[in-house]
C-alpha positions in Angstrom: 75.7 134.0 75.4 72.3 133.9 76.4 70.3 130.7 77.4 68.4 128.4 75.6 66.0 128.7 78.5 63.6 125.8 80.3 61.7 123.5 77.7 59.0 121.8 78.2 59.3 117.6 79.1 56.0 116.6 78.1 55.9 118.3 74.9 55.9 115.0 71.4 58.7 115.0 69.8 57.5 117.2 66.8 56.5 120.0 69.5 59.8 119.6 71.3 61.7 119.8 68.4 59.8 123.2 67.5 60.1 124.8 71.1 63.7 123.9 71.0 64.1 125.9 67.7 62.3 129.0 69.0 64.0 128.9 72.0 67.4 129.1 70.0 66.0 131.9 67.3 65.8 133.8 70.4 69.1 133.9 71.5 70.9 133.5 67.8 68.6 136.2 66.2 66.5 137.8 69.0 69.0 137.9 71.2 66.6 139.0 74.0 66.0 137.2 77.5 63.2 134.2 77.8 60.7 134.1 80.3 59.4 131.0 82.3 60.4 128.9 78.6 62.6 129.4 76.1 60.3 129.8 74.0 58.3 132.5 75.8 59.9 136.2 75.1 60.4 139.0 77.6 57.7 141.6 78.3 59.8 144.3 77.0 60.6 142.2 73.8 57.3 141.3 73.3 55.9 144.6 73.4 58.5 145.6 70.6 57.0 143.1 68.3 60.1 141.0 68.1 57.9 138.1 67.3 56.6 139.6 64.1 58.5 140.2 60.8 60.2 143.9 60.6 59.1 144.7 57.5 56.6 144.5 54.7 53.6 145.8 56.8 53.8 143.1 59.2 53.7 145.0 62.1 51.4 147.4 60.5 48.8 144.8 60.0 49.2 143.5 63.8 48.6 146.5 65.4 45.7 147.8 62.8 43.9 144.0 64.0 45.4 144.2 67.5 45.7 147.7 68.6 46.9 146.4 72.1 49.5 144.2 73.8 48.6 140.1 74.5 51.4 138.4 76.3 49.8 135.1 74.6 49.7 136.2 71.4 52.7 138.3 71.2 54.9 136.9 73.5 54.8 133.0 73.2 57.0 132.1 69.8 55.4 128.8 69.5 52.1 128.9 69.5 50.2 130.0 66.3 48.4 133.0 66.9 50.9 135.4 66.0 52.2 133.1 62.9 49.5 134.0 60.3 50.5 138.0 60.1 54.3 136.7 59.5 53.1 134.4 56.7 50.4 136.4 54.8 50.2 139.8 55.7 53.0 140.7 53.2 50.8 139.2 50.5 48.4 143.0 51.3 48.5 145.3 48.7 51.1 142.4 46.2 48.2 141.4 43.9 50.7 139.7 41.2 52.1 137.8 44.6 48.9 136.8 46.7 47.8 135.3 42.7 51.2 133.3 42.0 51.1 131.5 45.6 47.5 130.7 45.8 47.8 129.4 41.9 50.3 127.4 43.3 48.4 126.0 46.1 45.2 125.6 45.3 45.8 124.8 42.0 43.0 127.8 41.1 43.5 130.8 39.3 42.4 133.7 41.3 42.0 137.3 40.4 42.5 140.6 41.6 41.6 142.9 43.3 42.3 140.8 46.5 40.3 141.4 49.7 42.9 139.8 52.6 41.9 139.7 56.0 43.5 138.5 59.2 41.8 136.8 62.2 38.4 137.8 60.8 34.9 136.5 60.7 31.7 137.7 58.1 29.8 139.6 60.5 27.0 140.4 62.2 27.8 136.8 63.1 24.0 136.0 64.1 24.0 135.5 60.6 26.4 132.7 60.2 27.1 129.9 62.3 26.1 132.1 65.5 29.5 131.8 67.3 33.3 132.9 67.5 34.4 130.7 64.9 37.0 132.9 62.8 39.3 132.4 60.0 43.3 132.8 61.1 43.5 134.5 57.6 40.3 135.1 55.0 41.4 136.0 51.4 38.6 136.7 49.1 39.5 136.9 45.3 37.2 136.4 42.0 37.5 133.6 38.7 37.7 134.0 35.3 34.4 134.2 35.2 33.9 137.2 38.0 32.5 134.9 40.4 33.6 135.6 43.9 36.0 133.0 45.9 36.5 132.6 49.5 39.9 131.3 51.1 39.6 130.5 54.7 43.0 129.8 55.6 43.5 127.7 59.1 47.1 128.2 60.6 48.4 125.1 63.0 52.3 124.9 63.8 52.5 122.8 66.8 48.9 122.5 67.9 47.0 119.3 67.6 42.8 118.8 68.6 41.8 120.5 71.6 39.1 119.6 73.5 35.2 121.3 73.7 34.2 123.9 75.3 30.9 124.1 77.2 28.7 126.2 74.6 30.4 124.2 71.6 29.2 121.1 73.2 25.5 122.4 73.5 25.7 123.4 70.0 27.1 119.8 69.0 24.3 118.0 71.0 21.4 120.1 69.3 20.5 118.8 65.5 19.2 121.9 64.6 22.0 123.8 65.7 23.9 125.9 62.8 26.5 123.5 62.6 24.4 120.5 62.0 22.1 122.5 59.8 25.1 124.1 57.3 25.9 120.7 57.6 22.8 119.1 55.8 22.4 121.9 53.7 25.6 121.9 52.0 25.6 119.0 50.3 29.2 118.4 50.8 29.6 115.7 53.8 28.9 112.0 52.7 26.5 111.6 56.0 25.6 115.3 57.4 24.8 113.6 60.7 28.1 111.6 60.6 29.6 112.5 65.1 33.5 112.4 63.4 33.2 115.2 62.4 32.2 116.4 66.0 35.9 114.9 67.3 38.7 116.8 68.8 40.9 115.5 65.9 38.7 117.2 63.3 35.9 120.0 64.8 38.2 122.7 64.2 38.6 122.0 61.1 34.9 121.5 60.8 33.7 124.4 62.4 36.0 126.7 59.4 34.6 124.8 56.9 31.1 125.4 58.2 31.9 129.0 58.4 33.0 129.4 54.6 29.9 126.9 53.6 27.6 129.3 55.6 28.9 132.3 53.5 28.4 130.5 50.2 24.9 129.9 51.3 24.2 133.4 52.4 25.1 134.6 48.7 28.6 136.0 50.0 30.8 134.2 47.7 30.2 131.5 44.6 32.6 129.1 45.9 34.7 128.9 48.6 38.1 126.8 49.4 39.0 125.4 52.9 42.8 125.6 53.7 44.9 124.3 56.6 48.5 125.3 56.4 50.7 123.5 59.2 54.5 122.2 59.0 55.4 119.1 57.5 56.3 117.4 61.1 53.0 118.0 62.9 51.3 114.7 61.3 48.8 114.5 63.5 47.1 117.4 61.3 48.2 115.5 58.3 46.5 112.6 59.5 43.2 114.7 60.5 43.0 116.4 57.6 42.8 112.9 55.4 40.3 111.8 57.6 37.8 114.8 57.2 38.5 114.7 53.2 37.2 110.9 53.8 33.9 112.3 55.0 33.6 114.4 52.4 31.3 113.9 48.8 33.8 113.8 45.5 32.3 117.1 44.7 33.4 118.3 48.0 36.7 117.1 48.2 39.0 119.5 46.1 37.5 122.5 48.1 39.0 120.5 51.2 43.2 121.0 51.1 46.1 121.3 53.2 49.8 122.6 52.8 52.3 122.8 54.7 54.7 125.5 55.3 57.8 124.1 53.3 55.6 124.3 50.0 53.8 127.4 51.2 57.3 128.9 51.9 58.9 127.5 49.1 56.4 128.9 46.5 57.2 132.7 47.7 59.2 134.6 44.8 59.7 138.2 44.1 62.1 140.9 44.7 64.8 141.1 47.3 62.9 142.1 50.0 60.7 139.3 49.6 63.3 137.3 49.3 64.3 138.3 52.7 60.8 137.8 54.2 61.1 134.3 52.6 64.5 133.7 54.3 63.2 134.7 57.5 60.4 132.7 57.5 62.5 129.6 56.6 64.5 130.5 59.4 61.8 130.8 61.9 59.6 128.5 61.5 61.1 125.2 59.5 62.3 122.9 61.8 
């Protein structure tokens, strides 16, 4: 049998749990080598999409996005980057199915025809927020009255804040940066110039927000919905995300949600096939 491989001591116990589970989809399902941690798949492995669902135009969707190789991205089994084309590129071309799961998350009912994009950002991007700041999955869908709505759809599994970079820092210090300006404009934060919302805990969360608020400003969309999908153990997003909602107006609030992958997961119907994708998912990723 092969091994587990090395984990990682100073991993919490949430992310230790979830690198442990990787590790062992590996070897009980992979069944491919580990390199440096258990987590961490072979070259060779990597580069045959094993991380990636075979089957419903994952792969298809990966390498149309990604035409080449990133040992990060397609490589490492626990962090998140790879994670969004297992969970919603099957939804591509499923109308009836991208409509049932985001009726049943958002509580909105959405309309076809469905524009779904993964790790993508409105461009040219001088005319947003002026930065990198992307959506891990962008679905883009209309109401019953033919308005357009906006999903930006924020992927975490074990991830947690991360600290600023140098040119997000400059952007944070200026007032009249974009950030600070979609901020004021909006209409949506109960104090525009309130520095939470500027913390490790919450800027990413921010900063996608901003993005989608930017859009709706520019005329792209009527309304649009922020969502952060992460597992039901990391509650350190939990407990960010219900402090951002708090520094949002009442009007602002229900465009502000989270889910977590056991309802996301558990809200995916259809034929057998998706049925499989459904099991696999499960499998993979519920810890």
């Amino acid at each position: 049998m092969r091994e587990i491989g090395p984990q990682y001591e100073p991993d919490d116990r949430f992310k230790a749990a979830a690198r442990l589970h990787q590790s062992e989809f590996r070897v009980k399902v992979l069944k491919v080598g580990f390199d440096e941690y258990g987590n961490r798949l072979i070259e060779s492995a990597g580069r045959a999409l094993l991380n990636y669902y075979d089957g419903l135009g994952v792969q298809d969707a990966l390498r149309k996005r990604y035409p080449k190789y990133s040992k990060t991205r397609d490589a490492d089994m626990l962090r998140s980057e790879h994670i969004p084309f297992n969970l919603f590129a099957p939804l591509i071309g499923r109308p009836e199915l991208t409509k049932h799961v985001l009726n049943q998350i958002l509580g909105v009912e959405l309309l076809p025809p469905f524009q779904i994009e993964i790790e993508w950002a409105p461009k040219p991007i001088e005319n947003y927020l002026g930065d990198f700041t992307s959506f891990d999955t962008y679905i883009k869908g209309t109401d019953d009255s033919g308005h357009a709505v906006g999903v930006g759809i924020e992927v975490k599994y074990t991830e947690q804040g991360y600290r600023i970079g140098e040119a997000e820092r400059l952007r944070i210090a200026d007032p009249e940066s974009t950030y600070w300006v979609t901020t004021g404009e909006s209409g949506v934060f109960d104090n525009s110039e309130c520095k939470q919302l500027a913390s490790d805990d919450v800027r990413q969360v921010w900063r996608n927000h901003l993005l989608g608020l930017k859009m709706k400003a520019a005329g792209d969309l009527a309304r649009f919905i922020s969502l952060t999908l992460y597992p039901s153990g990391n509650n350190h997003i939990a407990d960010a995300l219900s402090r951002y909602q708090g520094l949002l107006t009442d009007e602002g609030k229900p465009d502000l949600l989270g889910c977590t992958f056991e309802w996301y997961i558990d809200f995916i119907e259809g034929s057998s096939e998706i049925e499989e994708w459904k099991t696999f998912l499960q499998d993979r990723y519920l810890v």
